[in-house]
N, C-alpha and C positions, 0 to 999 in steps of 0.2 A: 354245903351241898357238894357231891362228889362231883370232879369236872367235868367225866365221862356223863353221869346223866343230864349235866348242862347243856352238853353237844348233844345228846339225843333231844333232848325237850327242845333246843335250836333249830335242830332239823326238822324235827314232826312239825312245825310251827310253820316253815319253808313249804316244806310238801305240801301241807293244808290251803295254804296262801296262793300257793302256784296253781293248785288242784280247784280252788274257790274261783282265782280269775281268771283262767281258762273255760271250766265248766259255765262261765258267767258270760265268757266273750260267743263259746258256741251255743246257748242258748240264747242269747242276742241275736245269735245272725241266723237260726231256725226259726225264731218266732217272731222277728220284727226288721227281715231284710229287706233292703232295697230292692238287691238284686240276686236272685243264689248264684251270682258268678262272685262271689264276695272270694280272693284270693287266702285269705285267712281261716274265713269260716268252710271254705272246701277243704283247707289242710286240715282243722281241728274236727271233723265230721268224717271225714276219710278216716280216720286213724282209732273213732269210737268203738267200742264193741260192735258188732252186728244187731244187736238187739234195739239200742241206742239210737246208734247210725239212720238205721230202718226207721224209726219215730222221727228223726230229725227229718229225714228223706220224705215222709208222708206229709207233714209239715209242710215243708217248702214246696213241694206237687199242690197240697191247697191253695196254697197262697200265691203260687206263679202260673199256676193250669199248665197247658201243655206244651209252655218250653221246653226245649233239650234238659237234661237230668242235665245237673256240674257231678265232676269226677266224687266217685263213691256211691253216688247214689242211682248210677244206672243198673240194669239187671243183667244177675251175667247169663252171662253167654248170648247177648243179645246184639241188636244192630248198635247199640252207644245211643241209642232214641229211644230205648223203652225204660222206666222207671222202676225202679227196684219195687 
């Protein structure tokens, strides 16, 4: 097998891996947190599509009612209290 497609099949394998436990860790912390001030699951939810994001964000508004949104999911242009 050429080396170059060794290195490429290495890294698709990497990416998918990275891309699987992340996508694993922020649907963890939409669908089954403690708290949505979780410092982890705010960074990997901040950073999602908007489309994503918005679904993670109605998620955790279900399941925490009306605490303060954590960063990403408040509405902009709002007072930092209203929920996307």
């Amino acid at each position: 097998m050429d080396p170059v497609m060794r290195l490429l099949r290495m890294l698709l394998i990497i990416v998918i891996a990275f891309a699987g436990f992340f996508g694993f860790r922020w649907h963890t912390y939409v669908s089954n947190a403690d708290s949505p001030y979780d410092e982890v699951g705010i960074a990997l939810n901040s950073r999602m599509p908007q489309p994503i994001r918005k679904w993670g964000c109605d998620k955790l508004h279900a399941t925490f009612g009306n605490v303060l949104p954590p960063y990403g999911c408040q509405a902009q242009g709002g007072d930092g209290r209203s929920w996307m």
